[in-house]
Biotite code that builds the C-alpha atoms (Angstrom):
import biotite.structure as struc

atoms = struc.array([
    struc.Atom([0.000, 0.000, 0.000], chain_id="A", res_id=1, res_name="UNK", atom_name="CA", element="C"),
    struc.Atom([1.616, 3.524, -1.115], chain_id="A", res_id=2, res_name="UNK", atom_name="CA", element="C"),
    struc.Atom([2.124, 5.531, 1.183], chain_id="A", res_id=3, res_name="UNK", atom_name="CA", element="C"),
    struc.Atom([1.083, 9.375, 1.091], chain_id="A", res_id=4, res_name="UNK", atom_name="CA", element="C"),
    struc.Atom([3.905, 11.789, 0.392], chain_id="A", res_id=5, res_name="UNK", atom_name="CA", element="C"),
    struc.Atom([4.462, 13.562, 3.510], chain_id="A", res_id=6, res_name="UNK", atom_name="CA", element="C"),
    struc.Atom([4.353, 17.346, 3.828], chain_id="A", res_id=7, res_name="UNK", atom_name="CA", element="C"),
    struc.Atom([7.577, 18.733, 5.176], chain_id="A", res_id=8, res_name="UNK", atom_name="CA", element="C"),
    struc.Atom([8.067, 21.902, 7.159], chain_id="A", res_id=9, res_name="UNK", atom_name="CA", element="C"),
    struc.Atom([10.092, 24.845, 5.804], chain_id="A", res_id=10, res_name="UNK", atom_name="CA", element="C"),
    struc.Atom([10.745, 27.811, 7.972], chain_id="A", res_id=11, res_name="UNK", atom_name="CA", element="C"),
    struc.Atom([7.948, 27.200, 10.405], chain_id="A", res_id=12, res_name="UNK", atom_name="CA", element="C"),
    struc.Atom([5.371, 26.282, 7.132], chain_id="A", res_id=13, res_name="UNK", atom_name="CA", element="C"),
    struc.Atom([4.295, 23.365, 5.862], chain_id="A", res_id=14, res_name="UNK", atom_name="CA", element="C"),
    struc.Atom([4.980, 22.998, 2.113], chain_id="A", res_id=15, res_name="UNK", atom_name="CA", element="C"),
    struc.Atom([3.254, 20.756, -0.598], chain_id="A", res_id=16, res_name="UNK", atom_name="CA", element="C"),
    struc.Atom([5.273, 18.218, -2.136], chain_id="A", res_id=17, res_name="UNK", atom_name="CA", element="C"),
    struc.Atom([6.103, 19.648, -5.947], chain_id="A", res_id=18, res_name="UNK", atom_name="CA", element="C"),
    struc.Atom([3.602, 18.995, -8.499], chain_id="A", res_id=19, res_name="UNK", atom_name="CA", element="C"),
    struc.Atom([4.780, 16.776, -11.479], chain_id="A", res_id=20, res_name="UNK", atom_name="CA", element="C"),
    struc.Atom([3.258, 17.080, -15.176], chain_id="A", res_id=21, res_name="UNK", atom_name="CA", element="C"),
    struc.Atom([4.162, 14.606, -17.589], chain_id="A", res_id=22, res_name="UNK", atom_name="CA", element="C"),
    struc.Atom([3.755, 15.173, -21.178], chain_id="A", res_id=23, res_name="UNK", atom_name="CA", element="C"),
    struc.Atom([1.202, 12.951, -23.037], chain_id="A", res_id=24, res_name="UNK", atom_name="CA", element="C"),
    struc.Atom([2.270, 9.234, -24.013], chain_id="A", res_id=25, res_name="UNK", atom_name="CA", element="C"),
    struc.Atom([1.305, 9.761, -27.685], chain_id="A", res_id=26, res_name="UNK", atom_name="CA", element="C"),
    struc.Atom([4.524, 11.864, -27.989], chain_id="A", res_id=27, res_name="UNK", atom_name="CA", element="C"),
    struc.Atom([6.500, 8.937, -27.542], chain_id="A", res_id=28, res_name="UNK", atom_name="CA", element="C"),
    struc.Atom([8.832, 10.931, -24.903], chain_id="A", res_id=29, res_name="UNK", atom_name="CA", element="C"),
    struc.Atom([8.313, 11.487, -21.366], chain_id="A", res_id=30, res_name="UNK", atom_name="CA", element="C"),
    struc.Atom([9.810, 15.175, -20.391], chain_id="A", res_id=31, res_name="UNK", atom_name="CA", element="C"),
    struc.Atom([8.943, 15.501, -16.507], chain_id="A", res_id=32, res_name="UNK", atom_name="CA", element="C"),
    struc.Atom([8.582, 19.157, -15.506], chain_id="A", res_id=33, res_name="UNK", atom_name="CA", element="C"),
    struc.Atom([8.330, 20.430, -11.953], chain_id="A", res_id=34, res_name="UNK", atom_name="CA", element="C"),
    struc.Atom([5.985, 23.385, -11.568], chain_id="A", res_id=35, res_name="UNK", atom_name="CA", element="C"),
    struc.Atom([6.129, 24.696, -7.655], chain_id="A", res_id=36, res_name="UNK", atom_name="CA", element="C"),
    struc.Atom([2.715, 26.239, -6.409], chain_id="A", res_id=37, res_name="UNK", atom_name="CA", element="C"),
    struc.Atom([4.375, 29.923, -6.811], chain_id="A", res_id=38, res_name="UNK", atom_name="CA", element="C"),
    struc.Atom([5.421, 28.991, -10.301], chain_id="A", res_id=39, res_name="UNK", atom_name="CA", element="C"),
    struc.Atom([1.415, 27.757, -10.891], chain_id="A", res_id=40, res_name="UNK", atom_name="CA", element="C"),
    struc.Atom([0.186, 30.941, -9.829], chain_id="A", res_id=41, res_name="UNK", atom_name="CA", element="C"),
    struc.Atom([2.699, 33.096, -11.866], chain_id="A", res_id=42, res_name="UNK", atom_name="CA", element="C"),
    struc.Atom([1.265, 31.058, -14.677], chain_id="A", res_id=43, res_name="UNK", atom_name="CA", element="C"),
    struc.Atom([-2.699, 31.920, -13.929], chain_id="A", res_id=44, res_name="UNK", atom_name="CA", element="C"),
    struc.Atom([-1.469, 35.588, -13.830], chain_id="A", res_id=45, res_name="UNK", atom_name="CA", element="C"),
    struc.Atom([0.014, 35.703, -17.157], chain_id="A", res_id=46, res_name="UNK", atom_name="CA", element="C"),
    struc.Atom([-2.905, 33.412, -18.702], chain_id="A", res_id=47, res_name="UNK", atom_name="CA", element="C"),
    struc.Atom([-5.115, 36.348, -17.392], chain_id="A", res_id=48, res_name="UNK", atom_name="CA", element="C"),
    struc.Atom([-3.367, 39.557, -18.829], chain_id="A", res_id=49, res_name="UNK", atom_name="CA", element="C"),
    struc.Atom([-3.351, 37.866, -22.127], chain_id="A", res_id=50, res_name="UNK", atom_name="CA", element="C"),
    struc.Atom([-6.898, 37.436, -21.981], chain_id="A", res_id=51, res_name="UNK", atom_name="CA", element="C"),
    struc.Atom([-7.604, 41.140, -20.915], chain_id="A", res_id=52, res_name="UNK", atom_name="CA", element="C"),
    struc.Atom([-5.526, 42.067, -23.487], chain_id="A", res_id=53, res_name="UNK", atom_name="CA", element="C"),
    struc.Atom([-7.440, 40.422, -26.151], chain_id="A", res_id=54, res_name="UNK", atom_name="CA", element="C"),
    struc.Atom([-10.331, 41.548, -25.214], chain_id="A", res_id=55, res_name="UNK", atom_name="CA", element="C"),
    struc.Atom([-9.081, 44.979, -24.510], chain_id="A", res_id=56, res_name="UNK", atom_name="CA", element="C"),
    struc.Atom([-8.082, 45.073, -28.399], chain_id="A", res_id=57, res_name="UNK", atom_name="CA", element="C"),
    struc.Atom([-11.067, 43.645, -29.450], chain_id="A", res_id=58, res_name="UNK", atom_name="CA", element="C"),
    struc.Atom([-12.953, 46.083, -27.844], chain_id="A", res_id=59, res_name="UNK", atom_name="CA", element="C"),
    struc.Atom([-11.285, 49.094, -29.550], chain_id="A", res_id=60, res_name="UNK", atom_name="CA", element="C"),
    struc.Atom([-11.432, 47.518, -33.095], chain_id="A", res_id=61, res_name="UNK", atom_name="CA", element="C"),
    struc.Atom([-15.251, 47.183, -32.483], chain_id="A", res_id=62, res_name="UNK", atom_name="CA", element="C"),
    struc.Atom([-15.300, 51.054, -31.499], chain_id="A", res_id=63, res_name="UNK", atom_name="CA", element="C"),
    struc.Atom([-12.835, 52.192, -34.151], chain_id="A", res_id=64, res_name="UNK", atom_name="CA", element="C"),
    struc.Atom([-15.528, 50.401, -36.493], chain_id="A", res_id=65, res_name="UNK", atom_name="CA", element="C"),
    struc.Atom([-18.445, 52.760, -34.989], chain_id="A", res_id=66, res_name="UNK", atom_name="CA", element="C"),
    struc.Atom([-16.473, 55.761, -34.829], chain_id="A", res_id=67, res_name="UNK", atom_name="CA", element="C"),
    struc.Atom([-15.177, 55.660, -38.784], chain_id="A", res_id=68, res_name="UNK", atom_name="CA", element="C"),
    struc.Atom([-18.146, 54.162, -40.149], chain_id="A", res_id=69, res_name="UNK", atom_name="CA", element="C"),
    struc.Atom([-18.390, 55.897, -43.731], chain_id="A", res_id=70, res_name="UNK", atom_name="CA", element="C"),
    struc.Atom([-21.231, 58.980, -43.942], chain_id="A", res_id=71, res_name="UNK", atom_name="CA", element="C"),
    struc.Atom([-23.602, 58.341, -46.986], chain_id="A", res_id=72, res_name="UNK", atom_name="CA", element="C"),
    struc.Atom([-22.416, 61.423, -48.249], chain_id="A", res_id=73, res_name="UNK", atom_name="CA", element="C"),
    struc.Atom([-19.281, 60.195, -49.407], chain_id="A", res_id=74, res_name="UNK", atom_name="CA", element="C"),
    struc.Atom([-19.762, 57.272, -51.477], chain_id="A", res_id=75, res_name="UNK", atom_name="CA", element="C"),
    struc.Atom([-18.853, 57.683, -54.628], chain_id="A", res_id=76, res_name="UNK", atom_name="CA", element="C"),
    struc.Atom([-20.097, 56.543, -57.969], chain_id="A", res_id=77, res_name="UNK", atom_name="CA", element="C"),
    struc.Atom([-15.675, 55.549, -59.084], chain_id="A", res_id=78, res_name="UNK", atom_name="CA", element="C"),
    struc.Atom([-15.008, 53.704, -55.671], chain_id="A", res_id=79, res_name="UNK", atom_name="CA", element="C"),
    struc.Atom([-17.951, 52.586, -54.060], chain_id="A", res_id=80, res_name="UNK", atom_name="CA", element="C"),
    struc.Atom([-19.655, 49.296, -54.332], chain_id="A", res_id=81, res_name="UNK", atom_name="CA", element="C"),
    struc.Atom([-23.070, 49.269, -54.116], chain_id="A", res_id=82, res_name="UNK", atom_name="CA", element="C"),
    struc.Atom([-23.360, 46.700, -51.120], chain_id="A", res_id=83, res_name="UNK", atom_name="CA", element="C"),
    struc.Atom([-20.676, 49.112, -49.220], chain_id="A", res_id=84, res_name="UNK", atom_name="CA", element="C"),
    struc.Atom([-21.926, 49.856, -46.011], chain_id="A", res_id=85, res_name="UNK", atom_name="CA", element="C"),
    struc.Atom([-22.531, 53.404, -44.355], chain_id="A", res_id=86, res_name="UNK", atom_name="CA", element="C"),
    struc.Atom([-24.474, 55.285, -42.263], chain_id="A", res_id=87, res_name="UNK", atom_name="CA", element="C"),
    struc.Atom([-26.986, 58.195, -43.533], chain_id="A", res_id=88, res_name="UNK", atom_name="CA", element="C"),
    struc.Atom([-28.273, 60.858, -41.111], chain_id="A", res_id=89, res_name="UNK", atom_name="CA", element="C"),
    struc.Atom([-32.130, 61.440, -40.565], chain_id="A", res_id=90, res_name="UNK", atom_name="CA", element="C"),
    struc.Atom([-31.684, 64.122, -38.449], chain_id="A", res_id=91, res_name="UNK", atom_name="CA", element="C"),
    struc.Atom([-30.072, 66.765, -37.577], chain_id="A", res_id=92, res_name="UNK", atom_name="CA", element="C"),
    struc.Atom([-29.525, 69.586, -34.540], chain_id="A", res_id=93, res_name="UNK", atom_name="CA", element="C"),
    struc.Atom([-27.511, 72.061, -33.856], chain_id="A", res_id=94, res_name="UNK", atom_name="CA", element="C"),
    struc.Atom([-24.163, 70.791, -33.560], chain_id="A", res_id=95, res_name="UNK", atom_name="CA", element="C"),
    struc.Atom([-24.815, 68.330, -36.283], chain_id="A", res_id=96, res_name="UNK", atom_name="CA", element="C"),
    struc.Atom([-26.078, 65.101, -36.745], chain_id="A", res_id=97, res_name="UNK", atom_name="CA", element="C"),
    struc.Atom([-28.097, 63.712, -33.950], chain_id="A", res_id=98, res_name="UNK", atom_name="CA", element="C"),
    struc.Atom([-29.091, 60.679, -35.860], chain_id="A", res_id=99, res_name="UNK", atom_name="CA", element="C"),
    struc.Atom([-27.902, 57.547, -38.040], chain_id="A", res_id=100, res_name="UNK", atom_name="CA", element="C"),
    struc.Atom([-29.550, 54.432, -39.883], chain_id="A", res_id=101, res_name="UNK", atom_name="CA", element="C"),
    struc.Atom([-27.843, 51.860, -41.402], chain_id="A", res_id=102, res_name="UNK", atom_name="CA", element="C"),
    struc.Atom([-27.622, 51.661, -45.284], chain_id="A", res_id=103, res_name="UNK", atom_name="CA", element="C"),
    struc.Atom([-25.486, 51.185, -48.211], chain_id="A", res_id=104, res_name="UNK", atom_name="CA", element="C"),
    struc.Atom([-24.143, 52.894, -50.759], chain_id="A", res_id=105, res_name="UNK", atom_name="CA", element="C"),
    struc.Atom([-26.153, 51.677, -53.794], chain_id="A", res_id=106, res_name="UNK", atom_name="CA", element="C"),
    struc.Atom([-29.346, 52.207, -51.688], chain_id="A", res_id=107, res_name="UNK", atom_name="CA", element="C"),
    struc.Atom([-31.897, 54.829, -54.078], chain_id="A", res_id=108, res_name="UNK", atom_name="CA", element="C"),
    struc.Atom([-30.912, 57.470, -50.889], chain_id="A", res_id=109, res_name="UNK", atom_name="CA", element="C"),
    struc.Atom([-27.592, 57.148, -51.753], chain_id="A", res_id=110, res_name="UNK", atom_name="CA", element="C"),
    struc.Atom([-26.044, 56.564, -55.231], chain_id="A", res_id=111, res_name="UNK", atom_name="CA", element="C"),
    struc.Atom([-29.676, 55.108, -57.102], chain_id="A", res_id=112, res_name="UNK", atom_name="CA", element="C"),
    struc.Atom([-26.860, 52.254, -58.401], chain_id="A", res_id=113, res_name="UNK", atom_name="CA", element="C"),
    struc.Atom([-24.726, 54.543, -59.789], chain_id="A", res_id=114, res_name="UNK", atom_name="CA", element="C"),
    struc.Atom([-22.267, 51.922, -58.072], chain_id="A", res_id=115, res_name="UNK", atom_name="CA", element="C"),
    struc.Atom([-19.547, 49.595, -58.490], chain_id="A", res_id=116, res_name="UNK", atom_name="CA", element="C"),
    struc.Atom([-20.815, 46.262, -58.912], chain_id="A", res_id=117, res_name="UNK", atom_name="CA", element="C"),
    struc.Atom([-19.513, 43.773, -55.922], chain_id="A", res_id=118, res_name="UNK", atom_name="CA", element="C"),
    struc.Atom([-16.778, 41.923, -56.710], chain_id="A", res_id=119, res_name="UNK", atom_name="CA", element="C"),
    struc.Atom([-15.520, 44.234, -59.616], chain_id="A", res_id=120, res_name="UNK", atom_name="CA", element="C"),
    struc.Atom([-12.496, 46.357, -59.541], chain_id="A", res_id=121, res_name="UNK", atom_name="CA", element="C"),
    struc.Atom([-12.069, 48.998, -61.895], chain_id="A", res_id=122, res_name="UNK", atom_name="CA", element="C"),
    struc.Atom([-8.804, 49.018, -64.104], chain_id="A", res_id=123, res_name="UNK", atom_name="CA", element="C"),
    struc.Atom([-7.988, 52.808, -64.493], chain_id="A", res_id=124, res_name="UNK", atom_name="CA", element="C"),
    struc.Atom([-5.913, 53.651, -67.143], chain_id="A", res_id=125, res_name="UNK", atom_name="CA", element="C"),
    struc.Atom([-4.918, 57.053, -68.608], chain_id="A", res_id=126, res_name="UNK", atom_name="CA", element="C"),
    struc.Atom([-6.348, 58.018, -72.546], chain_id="A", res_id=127, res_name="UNK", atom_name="CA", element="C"),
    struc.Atom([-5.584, 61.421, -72.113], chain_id="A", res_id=128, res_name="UNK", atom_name="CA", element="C"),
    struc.Atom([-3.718, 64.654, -70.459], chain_id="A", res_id=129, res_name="UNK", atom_name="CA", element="C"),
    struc.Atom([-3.981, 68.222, -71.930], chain_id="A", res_id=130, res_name="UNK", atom_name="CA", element="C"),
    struc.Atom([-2.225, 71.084, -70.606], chain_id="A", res_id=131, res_name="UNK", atom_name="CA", element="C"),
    struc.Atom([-4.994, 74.360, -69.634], chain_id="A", res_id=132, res_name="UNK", atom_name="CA", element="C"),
    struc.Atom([-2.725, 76.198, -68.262], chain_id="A", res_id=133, res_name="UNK", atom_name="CA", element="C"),
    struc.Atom([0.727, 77.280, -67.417], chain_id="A", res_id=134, res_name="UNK", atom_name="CA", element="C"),
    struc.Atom([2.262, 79.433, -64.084], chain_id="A", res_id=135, res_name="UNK", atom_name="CA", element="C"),
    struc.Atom([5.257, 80.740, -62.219], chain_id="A", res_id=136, res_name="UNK", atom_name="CA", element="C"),
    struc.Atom([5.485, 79.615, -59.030], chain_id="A", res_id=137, res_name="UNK", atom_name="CA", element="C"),
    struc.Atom([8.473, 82.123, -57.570], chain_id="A", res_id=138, res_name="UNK", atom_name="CA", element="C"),
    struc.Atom([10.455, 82.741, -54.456], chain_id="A", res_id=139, res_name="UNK", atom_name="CA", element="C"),
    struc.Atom([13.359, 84.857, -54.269], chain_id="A", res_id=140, res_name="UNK", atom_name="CA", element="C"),
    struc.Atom([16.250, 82.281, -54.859], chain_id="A", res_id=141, res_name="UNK", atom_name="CA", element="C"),
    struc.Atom([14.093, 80.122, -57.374], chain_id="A", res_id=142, res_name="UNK", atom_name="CA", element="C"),
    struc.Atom([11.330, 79.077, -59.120], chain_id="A", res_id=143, res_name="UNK", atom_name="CA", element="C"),
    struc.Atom([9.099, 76.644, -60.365], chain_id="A", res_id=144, res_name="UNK", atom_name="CA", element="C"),
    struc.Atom([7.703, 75.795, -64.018], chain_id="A", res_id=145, res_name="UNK", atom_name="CA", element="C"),
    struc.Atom([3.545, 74.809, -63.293], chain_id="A", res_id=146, res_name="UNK", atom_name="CA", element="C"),
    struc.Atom([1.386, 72.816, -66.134], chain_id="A", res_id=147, res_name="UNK", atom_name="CA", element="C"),
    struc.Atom([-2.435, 72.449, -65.054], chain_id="A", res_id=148, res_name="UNK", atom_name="CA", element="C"),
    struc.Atom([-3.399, 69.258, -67.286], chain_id="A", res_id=149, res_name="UNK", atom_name="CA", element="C"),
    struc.Atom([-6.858, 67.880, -67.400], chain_id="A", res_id=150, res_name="UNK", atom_name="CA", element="C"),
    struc.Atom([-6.140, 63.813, -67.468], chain_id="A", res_id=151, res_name="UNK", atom_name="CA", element="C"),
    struc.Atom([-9.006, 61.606, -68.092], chain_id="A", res_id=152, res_name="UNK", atom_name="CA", element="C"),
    struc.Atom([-9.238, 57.917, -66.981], chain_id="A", res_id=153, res_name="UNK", atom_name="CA", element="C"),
    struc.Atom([-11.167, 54.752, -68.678], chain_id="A", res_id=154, res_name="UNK", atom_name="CA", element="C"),
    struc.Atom([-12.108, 51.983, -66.459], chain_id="A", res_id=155, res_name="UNK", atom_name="CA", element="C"),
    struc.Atom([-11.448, 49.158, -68.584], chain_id="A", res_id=156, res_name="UNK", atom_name="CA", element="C"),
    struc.Atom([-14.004, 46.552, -66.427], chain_id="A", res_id=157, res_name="UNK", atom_name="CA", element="C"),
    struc.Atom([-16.447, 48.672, -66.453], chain_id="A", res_id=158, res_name="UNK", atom_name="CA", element="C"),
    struc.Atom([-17.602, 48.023, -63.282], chain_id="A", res_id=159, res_name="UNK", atom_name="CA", element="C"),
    struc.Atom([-20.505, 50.817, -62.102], chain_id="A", res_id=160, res_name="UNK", atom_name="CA", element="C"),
    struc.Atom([-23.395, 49.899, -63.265], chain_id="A", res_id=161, res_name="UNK", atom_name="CA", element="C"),
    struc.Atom([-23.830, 53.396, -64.796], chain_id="A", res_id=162, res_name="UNK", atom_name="CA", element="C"),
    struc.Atom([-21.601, 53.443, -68.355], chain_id="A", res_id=163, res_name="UNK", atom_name="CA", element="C"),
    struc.Atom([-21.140, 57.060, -67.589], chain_id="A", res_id=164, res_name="UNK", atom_name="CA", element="C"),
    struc.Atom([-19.021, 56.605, -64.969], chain_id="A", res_id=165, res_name="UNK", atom_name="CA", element="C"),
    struc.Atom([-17.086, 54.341, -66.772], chain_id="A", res_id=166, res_name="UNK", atom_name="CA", element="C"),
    struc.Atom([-14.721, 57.406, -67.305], chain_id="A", res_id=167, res_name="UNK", atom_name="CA", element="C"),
    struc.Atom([-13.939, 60.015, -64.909], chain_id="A", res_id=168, res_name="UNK", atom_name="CA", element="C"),
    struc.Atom([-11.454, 62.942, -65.093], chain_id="A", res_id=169, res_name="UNK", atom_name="CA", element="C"),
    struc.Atom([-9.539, 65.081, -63.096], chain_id="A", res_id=170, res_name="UNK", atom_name="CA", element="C"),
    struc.Atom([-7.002, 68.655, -62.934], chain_id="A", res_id=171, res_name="UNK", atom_name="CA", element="C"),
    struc.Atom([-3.450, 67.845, -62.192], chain_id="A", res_id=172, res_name="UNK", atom_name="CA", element="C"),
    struc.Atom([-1.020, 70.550, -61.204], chain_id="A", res_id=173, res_name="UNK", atom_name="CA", element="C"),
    struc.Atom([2.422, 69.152, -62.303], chain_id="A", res_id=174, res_name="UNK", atom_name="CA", element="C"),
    struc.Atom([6.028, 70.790, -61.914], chain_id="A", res_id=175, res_name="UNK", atom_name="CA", element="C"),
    struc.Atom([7.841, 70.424, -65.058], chain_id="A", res_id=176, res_name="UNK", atom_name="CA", element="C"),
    struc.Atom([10.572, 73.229, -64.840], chain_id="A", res_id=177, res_name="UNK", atom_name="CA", element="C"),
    struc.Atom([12.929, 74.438, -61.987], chain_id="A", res_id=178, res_name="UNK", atom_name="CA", element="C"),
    struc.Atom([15.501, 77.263, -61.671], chain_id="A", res_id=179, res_name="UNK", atom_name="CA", element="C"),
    struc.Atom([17.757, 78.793, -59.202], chain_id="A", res_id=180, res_name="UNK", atom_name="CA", element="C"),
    struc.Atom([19.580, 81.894, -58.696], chain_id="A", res_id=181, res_name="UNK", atom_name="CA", element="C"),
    struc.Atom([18.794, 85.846, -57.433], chain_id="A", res_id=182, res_name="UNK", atom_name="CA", element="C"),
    struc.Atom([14.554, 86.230, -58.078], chain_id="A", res_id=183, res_name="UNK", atom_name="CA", element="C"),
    struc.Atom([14.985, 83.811, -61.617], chain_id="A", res_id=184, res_name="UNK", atom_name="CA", element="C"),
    struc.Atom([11.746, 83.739, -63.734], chain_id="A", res_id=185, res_name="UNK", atom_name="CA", element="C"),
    struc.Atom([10.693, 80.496, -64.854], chain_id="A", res_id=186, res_name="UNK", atom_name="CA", element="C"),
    struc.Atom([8.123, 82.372, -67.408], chain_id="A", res_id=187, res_name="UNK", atom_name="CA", element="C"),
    struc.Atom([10.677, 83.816, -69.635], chain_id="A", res_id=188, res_name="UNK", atom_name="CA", element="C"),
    struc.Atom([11.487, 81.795, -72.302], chain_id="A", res_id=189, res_name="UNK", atom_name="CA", element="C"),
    struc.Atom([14.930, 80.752, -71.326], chain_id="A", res_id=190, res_name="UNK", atom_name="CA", element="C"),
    struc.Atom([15.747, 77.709, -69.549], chain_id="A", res_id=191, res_name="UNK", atom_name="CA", element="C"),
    struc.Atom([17.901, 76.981, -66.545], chain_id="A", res_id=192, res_name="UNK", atom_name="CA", element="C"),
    struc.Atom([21.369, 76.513, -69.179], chain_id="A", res_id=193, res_name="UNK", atom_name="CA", element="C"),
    struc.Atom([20.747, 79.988, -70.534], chain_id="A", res_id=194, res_name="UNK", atom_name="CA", element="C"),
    struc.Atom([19.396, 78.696, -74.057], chain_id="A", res_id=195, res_name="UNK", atom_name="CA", element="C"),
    struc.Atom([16.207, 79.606, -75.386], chain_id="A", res_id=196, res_name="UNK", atom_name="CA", element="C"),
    struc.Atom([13.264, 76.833, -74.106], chain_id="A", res_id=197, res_name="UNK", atom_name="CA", element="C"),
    struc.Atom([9.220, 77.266, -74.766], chain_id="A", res_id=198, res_name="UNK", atom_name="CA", element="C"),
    struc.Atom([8.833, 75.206, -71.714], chain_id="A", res_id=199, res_name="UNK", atom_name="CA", element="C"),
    struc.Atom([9.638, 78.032, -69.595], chain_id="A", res_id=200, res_name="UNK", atom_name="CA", element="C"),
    struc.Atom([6.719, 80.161, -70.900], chain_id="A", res_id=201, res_name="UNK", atom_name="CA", element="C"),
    struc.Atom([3.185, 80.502, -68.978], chain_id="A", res_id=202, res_name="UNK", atom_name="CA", element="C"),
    struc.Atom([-0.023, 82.257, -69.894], chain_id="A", res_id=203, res_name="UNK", atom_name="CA", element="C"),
    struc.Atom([-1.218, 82.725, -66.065], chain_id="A", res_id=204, res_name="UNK", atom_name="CA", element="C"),
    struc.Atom([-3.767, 80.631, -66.149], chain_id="A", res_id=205, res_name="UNK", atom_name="CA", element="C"),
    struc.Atom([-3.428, 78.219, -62.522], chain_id="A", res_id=206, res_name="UNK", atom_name="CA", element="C"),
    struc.Atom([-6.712, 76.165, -63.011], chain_id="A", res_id=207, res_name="UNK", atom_name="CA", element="C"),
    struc.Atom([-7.927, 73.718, -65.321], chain_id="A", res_id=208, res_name="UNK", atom_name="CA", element="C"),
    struc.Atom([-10.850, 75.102, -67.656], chain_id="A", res_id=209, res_name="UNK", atom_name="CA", element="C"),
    struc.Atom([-12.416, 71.276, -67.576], chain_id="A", res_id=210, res_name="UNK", atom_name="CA", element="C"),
])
């Protein structure tokens, strides 16, 4: 008949006899580890902060998700699919909106299906760019060569549901010319080596005409 392991007394306390965990037999290998009562504890601690932590983060990815839920407003007809969800105010107060309903962007409140069709992304692709206008942007040491081009883009997988949005265009304001030296003028007809260049002229106009 086995005997019970006998508690011993350290410094005035009695003390368990070490616990012993043995790994499982399908393993093949037997790895005995000792794990003291302190050591157990330390363990339940840790096994708890991890668990407060993920549900700590879980928590804020749920609010983050409230808090930047898209406005109705902004769906648009190039990069919003009709099932995309967002929120659409019904009512409003003083300081703003007072309150939401669920909805999506296709909805006939929203976009009336002038949407992108789930599952489709649009290709964009350039067919076009046509300089409107030409500027001088100047400081005192140097300057800068401005081209306003209207660029329009073709969605080659014609994804909204709409063909007219098929294509959409846009006003780019690109720097194409750069000088230095004392209050230089990149609107004069000469480039930055001195020689005659019809890059360098500008006819004031700083916005696209469309």
């Amino acid at each position: 008949m086995r005997r019970r392991p006998e508690r011993e007394k350290v410094a005035g306390k009695e003390r368990a006899d070490d616990v012993t965990i043995v790994d499982s037999l399908a393993t093949g290998v037997s790895k005995p580890q000792t794990l003291t009562t302190d050591e157990d504890k330390d363990m339940s601690k840790g096994y708890r902060r991890s668990l407060y932590l993920l549900f700590s983060v879980a928590a804020l990815l749920v609010f983050a998700t409230g808090v930047y839920a898209q406005d109705c407003d902004e769906c648009s007809p190039y990069t919003s699919h009709c099932s995309d969800y967002c929120e659409r105010c019904t009512r409003y107060g003083i300081d703003g909106c007072v309150n939401y309903v669920a909805d999506t962007c296709g909805s006939f409140r929203n976009l009336e299906g002038e949407c992108l069709a789930d599952n489709c992304e649009p290709s964009w692709s350039e067919t076009s760019r046509v300089t409107q206008g030409t500027y001088d942007g100047n400081s005192l040491f140097d300057c800068t060569h401005h081209s306003v081009q209207w660029v329009t883009l073709y969605d080659s997988n014609h994804c909204n549901e709409d063909s007219t949005f098929w294509t959409q265009s846009y006003c780019d304001n690109v720097i194409d010319g750069h000088k230095s030296g004392y209050s230089p003028d990149c609107c004069d007809g000469w480039g930055p080596d001195g020689q005659p260049n019809s890059l360098y002229t500008c006819d004031g106009n700083h916005y696209c005409t469309g």
